[in-house]
Backbone and ligand atoms as CSV (ligand in chain L), in Angstrom:
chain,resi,resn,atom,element,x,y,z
A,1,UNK,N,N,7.617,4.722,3.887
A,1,UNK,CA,C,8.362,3.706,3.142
A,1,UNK,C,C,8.966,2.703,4.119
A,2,UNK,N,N,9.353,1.807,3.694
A,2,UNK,CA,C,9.887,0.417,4.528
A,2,UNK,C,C,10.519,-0.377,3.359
A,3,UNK,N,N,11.201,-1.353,4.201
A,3,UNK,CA,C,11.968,-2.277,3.621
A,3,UNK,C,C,11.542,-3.318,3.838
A,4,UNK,N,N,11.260,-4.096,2.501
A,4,UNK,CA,C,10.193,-5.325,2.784
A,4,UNK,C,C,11.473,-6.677,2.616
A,5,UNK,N,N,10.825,-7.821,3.423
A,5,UNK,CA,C,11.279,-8.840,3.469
A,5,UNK,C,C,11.608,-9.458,2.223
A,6,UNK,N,N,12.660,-10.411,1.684
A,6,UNK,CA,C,12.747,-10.722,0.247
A,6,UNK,C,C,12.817,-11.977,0.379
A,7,UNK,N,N,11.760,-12.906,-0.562
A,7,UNK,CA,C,11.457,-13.765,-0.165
A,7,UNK,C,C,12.852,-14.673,-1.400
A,8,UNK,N,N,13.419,-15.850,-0.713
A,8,UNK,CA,C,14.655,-16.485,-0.775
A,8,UNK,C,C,13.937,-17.916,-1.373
A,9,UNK,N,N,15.298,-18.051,-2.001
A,9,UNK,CA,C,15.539,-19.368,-3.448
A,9,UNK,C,C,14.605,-20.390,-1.846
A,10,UNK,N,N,13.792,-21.067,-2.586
A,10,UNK,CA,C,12.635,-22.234,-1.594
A,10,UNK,C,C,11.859,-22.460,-0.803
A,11,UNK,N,N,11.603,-20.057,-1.177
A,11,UNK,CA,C,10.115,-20.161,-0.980
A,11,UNK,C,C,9.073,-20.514,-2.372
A,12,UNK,N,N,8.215,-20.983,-2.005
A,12,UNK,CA,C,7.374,-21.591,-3.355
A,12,UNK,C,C,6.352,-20.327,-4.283
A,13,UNK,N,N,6.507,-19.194,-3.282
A,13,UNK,CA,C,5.886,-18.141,-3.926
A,13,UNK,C,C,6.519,-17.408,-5.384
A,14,UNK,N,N,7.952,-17.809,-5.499
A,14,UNK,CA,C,8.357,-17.563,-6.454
A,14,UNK,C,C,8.228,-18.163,-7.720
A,15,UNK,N,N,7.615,-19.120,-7.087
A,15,UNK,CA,C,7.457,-19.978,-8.881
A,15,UNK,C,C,5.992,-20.031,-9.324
A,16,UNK,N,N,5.226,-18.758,-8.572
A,16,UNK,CA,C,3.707,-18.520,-8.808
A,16,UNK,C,C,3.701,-17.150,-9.900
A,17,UNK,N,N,2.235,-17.826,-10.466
A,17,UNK,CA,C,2.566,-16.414,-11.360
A,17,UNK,C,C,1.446,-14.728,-11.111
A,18,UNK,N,N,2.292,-13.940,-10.901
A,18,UNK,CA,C,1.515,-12.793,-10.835
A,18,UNK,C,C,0.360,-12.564,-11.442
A,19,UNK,N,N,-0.689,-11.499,-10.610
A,19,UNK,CA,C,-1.302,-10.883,-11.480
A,19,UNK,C,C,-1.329,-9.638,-11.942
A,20,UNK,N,N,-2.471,-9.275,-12.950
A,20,UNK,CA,C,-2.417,-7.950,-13.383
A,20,UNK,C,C,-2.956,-7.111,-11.900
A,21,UNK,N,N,-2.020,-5.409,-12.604
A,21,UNK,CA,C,-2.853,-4.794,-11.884
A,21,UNK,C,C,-3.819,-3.986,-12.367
A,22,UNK,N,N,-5.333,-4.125,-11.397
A,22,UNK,CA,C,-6.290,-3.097,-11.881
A,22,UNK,C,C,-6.419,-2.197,-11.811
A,23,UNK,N,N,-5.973,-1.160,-10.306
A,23,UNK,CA,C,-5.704,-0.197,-9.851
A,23,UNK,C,C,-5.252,0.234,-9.724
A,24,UNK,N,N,-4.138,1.117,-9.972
A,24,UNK,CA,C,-2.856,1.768,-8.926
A,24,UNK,C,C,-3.653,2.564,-8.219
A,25,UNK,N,N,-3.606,1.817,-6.766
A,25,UNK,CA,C,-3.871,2.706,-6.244
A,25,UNK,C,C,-3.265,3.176,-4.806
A,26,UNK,N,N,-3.639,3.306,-3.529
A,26,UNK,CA,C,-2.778,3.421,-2.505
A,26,UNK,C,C,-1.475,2.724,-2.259
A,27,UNK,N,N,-2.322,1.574,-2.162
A,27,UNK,CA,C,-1.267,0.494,-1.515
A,27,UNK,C,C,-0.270,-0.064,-2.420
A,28,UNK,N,N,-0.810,0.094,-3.687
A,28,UNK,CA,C,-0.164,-0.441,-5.098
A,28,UNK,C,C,1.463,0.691,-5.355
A,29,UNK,N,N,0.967,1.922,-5.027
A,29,UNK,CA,C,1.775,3.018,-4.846
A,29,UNK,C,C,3.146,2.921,-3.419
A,30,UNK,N,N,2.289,2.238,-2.447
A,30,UNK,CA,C,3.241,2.278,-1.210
A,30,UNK,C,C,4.063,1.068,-1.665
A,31,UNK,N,N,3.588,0.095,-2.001
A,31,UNK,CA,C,4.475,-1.306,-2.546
A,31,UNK,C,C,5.522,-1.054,-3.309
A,32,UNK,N,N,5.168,-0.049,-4.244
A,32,UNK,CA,C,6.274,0.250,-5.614
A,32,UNK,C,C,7.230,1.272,-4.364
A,33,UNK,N,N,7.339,1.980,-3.494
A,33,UNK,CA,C,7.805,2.819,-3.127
A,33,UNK,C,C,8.896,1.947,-2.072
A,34,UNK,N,N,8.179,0.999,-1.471
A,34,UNK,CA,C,8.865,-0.222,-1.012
A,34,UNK,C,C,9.936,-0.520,-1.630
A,35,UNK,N,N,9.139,-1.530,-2.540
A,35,UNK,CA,C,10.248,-2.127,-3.384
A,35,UNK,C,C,11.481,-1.466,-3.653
A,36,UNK,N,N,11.219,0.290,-4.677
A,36,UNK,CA,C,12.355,0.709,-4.564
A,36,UNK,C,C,13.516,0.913,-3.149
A,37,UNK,N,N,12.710,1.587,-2.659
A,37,UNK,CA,C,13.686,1.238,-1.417
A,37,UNK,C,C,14.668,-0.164,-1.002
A,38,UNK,N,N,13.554,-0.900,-0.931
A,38,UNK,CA,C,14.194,-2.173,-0.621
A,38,UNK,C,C,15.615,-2.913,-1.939
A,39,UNK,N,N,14.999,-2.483,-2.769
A,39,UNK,CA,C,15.808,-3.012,-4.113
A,39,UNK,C,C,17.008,-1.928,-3.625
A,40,UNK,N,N,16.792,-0.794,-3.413
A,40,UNK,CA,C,18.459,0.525,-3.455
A,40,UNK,C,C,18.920,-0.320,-2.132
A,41,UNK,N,N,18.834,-0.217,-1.298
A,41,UNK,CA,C,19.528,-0.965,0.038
A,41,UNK,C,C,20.324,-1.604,-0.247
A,42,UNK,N,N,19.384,-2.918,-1.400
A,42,UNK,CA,C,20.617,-4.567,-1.016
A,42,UNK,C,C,21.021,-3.945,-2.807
A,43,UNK,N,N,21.434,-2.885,-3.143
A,43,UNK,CA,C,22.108,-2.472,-4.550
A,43,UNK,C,C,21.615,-3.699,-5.256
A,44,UNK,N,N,20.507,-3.912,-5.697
A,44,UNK,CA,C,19.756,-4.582,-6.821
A,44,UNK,C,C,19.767,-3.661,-7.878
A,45,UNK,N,N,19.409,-4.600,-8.871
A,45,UNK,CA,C,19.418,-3.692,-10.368
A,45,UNK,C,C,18.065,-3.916,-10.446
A,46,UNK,N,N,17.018,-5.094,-10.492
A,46,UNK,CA,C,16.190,-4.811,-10.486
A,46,UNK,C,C,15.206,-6.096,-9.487
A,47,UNK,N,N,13.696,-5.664,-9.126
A,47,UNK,CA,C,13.234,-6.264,-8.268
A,47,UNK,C,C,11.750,-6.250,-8.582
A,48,UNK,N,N,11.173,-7.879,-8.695
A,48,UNK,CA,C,9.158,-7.849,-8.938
A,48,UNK,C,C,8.782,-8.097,-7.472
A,49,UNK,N,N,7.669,-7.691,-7.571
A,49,UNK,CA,C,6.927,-7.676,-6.205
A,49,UNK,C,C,6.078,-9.116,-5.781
A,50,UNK,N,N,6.599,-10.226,-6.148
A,50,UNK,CA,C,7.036,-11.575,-5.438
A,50,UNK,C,C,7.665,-11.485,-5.249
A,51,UNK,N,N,8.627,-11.284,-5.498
A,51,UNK,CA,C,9.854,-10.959,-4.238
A,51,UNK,C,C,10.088,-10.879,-2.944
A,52,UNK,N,N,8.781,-9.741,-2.730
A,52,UNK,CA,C,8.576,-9.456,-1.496
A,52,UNK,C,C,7.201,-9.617,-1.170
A,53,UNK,N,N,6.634,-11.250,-1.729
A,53,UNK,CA,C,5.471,-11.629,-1.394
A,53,UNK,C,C,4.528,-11.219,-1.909
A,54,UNK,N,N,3.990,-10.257,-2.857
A,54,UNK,CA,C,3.187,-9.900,-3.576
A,54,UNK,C,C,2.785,-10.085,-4.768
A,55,UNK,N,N,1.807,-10.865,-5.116
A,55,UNK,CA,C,1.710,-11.483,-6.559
A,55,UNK,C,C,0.922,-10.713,-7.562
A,56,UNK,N,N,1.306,-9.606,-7.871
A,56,UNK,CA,C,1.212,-8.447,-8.610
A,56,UNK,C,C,2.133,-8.444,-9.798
A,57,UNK,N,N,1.845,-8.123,-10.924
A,57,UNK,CA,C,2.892,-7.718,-11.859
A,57,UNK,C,C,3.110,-6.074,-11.888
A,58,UNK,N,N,4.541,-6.169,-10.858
A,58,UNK,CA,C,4.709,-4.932,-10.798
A,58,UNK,C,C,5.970,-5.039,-11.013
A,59,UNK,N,N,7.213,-3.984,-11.203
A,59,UNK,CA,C,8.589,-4.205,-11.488
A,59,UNK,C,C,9.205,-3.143,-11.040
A,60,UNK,N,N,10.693,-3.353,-10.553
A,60,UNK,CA,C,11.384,-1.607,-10.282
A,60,UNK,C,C,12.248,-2.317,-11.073
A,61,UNK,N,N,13.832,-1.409,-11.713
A,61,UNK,CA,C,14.941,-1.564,-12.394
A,61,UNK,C,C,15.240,-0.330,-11.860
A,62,UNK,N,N,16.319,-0.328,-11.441
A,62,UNK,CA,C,17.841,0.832,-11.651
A,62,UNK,C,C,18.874,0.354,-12.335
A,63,UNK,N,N,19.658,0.367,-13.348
A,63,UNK,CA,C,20.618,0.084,-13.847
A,63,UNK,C,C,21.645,0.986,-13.508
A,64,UNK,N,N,21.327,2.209,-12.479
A,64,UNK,CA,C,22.472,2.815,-11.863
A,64,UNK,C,C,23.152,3.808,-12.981
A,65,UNK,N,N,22.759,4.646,-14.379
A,65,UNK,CA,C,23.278,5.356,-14.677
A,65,UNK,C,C,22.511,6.283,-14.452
A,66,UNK,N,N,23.653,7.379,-15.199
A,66,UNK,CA,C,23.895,8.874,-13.756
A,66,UNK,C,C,22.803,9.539,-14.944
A,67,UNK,N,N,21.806,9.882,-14.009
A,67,UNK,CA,C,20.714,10.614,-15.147
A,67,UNK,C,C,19.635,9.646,-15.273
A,68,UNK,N,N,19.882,8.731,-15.028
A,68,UNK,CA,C,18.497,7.624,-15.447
A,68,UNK,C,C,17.866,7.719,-14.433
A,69,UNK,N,N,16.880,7.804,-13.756
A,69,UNK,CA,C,15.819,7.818,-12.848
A,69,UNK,C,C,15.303,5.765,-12.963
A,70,UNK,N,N,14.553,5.373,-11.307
A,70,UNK,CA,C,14.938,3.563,-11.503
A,70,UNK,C,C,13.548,3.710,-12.339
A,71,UNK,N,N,13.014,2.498,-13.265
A,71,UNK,CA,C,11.839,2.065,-14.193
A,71,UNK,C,C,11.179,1.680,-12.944
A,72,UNK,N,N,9.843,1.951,-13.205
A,72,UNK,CA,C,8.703,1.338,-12.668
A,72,UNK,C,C,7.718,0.878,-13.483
A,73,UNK,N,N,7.318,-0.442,-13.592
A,73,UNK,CA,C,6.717,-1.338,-14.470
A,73,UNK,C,C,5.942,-1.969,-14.402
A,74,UNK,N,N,4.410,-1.252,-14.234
A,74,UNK,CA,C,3.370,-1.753,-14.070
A,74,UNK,C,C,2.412,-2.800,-15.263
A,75,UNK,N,N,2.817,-4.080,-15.063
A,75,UNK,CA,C,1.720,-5.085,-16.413
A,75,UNK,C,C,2.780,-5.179,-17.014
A,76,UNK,N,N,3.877,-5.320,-17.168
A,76,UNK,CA,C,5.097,-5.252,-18.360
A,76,UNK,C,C,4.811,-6.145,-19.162
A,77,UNK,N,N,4.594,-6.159,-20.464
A,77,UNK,CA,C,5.175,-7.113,-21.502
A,77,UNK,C,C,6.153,-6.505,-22.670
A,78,UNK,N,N,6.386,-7.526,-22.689
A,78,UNK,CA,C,8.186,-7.758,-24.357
A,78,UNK,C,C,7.478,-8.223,-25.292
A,79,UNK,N,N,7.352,-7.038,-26.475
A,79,UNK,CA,C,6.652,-7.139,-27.495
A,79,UNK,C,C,7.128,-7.539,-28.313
A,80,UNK,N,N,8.716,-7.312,-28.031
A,80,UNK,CA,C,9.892,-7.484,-29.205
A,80,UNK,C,C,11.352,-7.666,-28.906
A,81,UNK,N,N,12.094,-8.801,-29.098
A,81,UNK,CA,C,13.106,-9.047,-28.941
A,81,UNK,C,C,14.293,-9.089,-30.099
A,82,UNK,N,N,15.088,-9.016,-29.902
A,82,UNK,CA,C,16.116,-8.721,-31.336
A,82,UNK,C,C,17.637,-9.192,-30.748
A,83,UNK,N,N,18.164,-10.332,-31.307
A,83,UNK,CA,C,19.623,-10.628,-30.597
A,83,UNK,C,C,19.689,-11.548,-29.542
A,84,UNK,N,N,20.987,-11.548,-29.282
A,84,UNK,CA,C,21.473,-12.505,-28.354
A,84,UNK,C,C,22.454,-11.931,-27.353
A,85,UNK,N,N,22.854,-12.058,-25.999
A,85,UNK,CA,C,24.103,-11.591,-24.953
A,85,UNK,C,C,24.057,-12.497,-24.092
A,86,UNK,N,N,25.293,-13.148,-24.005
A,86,UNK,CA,C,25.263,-13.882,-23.198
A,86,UNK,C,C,26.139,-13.195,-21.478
A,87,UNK,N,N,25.616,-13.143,-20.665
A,87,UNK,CA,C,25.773,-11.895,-19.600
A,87,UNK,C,C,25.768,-12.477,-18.298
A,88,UNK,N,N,26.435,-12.452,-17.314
A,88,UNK,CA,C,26.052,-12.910,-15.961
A,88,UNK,C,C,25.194,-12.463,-15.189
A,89,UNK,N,N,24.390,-13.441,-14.559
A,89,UNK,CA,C,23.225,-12.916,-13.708
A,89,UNK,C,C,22.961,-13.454,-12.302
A,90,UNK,N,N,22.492,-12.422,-11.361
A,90,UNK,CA,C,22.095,-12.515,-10.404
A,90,UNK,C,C,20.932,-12.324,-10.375
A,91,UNK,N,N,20.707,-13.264,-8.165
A,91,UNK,CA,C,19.248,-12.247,-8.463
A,91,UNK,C,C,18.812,-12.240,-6.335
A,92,UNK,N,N,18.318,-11.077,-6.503
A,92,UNK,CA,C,18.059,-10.930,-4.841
A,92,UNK,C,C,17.618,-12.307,-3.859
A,93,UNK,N,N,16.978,-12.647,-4.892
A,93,UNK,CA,C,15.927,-14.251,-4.098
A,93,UNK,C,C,17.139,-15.174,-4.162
A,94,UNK,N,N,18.623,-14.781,-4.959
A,94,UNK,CA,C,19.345,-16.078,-5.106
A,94,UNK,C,C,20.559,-15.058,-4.247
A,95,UNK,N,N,20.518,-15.235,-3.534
A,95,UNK,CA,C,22.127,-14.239,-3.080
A,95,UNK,C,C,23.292,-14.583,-3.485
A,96,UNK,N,N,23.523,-15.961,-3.222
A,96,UNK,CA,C,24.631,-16.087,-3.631
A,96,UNK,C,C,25.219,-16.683,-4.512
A,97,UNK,N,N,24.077,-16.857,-5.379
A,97,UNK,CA,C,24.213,-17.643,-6.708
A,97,UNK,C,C,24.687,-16.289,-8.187
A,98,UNK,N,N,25.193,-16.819,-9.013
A,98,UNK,CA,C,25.529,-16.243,-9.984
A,98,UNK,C,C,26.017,-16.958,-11.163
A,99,UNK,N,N,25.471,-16.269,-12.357
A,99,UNK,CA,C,25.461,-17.761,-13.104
A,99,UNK,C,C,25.654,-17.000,-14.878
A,100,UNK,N,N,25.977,-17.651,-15.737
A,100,UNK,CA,C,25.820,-17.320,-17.285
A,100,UNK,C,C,24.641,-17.408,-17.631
A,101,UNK,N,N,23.852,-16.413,-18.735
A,101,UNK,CA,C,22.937,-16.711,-19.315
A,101,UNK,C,C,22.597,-16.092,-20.585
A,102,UNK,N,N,21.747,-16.355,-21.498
A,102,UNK,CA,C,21.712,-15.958,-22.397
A,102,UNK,C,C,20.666,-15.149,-22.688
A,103,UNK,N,N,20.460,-13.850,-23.140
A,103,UNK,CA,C,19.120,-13.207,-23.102
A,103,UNK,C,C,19.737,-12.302,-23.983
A,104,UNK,N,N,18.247,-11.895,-24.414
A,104,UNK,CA,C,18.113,-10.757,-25.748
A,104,UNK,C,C,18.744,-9.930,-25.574
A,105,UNK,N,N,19.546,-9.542,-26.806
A,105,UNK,CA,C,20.379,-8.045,-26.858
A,105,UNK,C,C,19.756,-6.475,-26.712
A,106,UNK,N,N,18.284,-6.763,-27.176
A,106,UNK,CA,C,17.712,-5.343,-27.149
A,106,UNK,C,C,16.310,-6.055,-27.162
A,107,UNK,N,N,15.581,-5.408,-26.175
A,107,UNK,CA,C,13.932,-5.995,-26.169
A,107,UNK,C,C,13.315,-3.843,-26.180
A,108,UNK,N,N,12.052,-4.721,-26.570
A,108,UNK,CA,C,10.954,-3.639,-26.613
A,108,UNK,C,C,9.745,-4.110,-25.619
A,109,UNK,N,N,9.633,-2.979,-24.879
A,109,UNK,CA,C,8.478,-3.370,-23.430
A,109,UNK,C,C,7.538,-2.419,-23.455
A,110,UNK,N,N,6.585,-2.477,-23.083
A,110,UNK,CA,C,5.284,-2.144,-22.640
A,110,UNK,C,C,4.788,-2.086,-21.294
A,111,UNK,N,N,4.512,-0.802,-20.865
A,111,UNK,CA,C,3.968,-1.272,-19.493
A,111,UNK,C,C,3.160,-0.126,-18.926
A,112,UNK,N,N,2.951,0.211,-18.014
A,112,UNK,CA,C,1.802,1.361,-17.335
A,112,UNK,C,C,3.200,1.893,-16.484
A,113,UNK,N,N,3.042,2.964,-16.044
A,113,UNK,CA,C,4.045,3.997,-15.088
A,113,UNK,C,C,3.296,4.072,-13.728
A,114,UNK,N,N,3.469,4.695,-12.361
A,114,UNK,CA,C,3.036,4.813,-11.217
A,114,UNK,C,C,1.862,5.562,-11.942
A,115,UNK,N,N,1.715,6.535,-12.443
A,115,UNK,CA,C,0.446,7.233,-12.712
A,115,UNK,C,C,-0.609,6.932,-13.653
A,116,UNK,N,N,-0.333,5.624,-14.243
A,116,UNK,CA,C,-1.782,4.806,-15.272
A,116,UNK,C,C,-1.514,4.982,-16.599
A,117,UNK,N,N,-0.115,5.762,-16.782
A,117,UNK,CA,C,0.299,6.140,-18.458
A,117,UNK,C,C,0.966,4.756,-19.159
A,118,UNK,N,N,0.690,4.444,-20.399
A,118,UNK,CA,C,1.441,3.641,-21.107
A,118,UNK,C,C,2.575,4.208,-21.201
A,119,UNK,N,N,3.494,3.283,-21.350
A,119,UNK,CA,C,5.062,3.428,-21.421
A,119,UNK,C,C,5.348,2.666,-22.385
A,120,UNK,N,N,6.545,2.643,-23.702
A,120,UNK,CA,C,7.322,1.706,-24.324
A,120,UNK,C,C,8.660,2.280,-24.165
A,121,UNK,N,N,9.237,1.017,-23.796
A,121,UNK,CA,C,10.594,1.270,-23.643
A,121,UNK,C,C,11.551,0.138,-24.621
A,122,UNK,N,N,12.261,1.176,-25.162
A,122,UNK,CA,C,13.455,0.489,-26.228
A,122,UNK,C,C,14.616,0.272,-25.153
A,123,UNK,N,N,15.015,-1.278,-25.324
A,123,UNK,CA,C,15.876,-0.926,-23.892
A,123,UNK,C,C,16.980,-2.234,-24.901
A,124,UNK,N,N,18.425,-1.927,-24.341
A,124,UNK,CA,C,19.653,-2.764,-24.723
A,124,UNK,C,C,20.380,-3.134,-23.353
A,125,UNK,N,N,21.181,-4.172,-23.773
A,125,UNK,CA,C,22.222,-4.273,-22.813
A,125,UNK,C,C,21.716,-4.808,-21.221
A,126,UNK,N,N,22.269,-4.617,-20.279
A,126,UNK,CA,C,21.995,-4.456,-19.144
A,126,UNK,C,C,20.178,-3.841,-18.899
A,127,UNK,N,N,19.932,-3.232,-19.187
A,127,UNK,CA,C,18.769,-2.888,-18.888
A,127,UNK,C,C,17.593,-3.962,-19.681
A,128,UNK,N,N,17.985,-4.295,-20.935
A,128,UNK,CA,C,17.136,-5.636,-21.655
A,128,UNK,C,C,17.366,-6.348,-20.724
A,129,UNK,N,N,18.484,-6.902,-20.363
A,129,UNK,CA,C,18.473,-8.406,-19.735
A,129,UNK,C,C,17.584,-7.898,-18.200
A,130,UNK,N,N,17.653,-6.800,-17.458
A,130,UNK,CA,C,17.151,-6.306,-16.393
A,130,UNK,C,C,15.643,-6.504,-16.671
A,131,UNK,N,N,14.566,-6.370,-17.654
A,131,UNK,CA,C,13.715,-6.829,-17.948
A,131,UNK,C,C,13.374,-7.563,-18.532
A,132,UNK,N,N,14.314,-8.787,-19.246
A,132,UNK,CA,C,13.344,-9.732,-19.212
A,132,UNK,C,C,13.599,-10.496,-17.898
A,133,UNK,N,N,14.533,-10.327,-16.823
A,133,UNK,CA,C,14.847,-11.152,-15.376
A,133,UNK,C,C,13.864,-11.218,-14.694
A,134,UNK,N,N,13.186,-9.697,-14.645
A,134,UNK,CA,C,11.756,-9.261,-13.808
A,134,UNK,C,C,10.262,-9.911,-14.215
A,135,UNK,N,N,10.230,-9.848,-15.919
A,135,UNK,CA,C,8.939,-10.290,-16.831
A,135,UNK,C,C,9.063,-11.765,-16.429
A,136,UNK,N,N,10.244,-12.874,-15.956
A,136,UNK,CA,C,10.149,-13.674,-16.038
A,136,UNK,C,C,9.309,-14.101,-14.624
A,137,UNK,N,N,10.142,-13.150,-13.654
A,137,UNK,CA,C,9.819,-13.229,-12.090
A,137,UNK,C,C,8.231,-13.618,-12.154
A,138,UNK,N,N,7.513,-12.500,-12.870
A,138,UNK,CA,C,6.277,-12.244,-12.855
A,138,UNK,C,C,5.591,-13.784,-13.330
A,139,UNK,N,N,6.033,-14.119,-14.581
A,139,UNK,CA,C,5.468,-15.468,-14.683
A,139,UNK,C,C,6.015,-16.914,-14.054
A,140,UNK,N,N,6.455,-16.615,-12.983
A,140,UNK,CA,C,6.872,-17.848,-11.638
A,140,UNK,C,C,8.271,-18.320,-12.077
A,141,UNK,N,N,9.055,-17.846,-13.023
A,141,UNK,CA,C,10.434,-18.356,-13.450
A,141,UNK,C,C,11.186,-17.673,-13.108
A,142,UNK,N,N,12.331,-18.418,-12.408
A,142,UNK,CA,C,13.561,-17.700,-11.980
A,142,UNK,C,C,15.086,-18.104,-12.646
A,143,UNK,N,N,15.714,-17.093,-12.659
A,143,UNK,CA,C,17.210,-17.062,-13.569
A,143,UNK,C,C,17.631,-18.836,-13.768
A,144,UNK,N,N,18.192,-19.317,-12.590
A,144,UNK,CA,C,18.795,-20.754,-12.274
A,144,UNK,C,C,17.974,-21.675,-13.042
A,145,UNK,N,N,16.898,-21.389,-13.357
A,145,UNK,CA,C,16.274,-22.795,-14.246
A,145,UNK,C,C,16.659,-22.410,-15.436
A,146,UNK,N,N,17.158,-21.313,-16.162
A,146,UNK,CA,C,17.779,-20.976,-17.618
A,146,UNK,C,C,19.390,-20.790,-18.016
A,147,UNK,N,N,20.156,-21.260,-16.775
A,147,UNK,CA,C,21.882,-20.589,-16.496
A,147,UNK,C,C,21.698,-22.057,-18.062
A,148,UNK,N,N,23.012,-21.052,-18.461
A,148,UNK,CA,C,23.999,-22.202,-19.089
A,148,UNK,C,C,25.088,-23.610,-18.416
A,149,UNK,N,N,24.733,-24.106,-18.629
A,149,UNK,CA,C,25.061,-25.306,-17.408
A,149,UNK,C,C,26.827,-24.954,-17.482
A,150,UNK,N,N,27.082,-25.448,-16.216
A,150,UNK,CA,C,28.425,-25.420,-16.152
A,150,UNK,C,C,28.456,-24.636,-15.540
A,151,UNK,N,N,27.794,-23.340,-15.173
A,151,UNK,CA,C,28.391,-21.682,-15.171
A,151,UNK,C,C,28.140,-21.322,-13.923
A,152,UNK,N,N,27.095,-22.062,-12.976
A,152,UNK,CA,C,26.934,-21.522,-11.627
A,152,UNK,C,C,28.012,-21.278,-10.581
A,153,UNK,N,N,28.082,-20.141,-10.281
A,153,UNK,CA,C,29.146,-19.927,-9.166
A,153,UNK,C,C,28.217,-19.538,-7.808
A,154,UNK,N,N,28.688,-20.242,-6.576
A,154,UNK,CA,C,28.179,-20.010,-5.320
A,154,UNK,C,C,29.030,-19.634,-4.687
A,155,UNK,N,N,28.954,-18.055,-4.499
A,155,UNK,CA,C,29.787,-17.266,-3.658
A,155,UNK,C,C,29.170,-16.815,-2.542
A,156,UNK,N,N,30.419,-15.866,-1.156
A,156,UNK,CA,C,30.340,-15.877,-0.379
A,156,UNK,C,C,29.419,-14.500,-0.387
A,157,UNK,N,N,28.850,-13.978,0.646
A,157,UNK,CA,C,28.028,-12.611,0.964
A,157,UNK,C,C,29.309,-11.762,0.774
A,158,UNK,N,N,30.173,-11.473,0.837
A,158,UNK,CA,C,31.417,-10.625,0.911
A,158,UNK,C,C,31.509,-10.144,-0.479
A,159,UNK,N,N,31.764,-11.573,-1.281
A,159,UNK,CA,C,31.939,-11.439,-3.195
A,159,UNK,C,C,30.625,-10.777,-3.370
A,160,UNK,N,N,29.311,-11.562,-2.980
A,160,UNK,CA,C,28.391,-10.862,-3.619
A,160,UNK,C,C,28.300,-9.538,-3.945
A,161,UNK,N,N,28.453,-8.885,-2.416
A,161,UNK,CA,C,28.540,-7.095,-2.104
A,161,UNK,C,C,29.427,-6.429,-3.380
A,162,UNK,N,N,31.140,-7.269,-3.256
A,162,UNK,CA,C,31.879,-6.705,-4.372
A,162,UNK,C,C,31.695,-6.834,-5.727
A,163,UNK,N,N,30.966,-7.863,-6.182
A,163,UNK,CA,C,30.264,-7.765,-7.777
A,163,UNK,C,C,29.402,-6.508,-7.989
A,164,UNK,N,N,28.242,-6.755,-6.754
A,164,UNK,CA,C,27.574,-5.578,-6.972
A,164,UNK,C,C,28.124,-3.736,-6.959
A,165,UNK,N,N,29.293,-4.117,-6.429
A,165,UNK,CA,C,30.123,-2.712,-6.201
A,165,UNK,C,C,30.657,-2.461,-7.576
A,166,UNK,N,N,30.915,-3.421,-8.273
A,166,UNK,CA,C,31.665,-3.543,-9.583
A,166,UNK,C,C,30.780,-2.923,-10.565
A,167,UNK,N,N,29.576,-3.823,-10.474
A,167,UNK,CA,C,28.140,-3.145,-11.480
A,167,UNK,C,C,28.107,-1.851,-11.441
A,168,UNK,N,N,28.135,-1.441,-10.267
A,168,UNK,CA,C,27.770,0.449,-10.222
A,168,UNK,C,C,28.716,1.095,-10.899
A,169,UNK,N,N,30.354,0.682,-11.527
A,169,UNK,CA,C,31.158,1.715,-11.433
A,169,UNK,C,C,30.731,2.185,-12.744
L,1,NI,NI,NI,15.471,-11.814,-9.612
């Protein structure tokens, strides 16, 4: 395992859109194993593999509760959305940005697991907005082109750390 480089707000790879994957196979496996790693380090909630340069639709999420094991989200799509939350968001590629936004209260996802199984996941709250942040990654869109205007805050690396300390409790 390793900790992969995360590619930052103006590199242009982020606004490309992934592809499917055909295989899981070795390397597809070492990437996802990456990512998690790399995503637990900088306490991300969740992280696509453009991120770290790879134009794959692949996804990790931890939302950090005690018992939840992190999502791995191979091909994800949102079959179904229901509601509204308007929620603050970050995002690894933006460090120090943080901003209002508005996203579904409860989505329904689809996706393949590390081992080639379909998955649906009924997901609310924090973990909805955690996937559609990632589904968006995948199709070259990032948070800041959807904030509610007005709402961007540019904080220091210090605040960042302590928001994210806040999320976990
Ligand atoms: Ni992000």
């Amino acid at each position: 395992m390793a900790i992969r480089i995360i590619r930052e707000e103006g590199d242009e790879i982020l606004k490309k859109k992934s592809r499917e994957v055909e295989n899981i196979d070795e390397k597809v496996l070492e990437l996802i194993q990456d990512m998690l790693e790399t995503m637990h380090k900088l306490n991300g909630v969740g992280l696509a593999a453009v991120q770290v340069g790879v134009l794959k639709r692949i996804v990790v999420i931890d939302i950090y509760e005690e018992g939840v094991e992190p999502y791995i989200l191979i091909n994800p799509e949102i079959i179904k959305t229901k509601g509204e939350q308007t929620v603050e968001e970050g995002c690894l590629s933006f460090p120090n940005k943080f901003a209002k936004i508005v996203r579904p209260k409860e989505v329904i996802a689809r996706a393949l697991n590390e081992k080639g199984e379909q998955i649906e996941i009924k997901a609310k709250d924090l973990l909805a907005q955690a996937i559609c942040h990632e589904v968006d990654h995948l199709n070259g869109e990032v948070f800041v082109d959807k904030i509610i205007p007005g709402t961007l805050e540019i904080i220091t690396a210090e605040q960042t750390n302590e928001k994210k300390e806040d999320r976990k409790k």
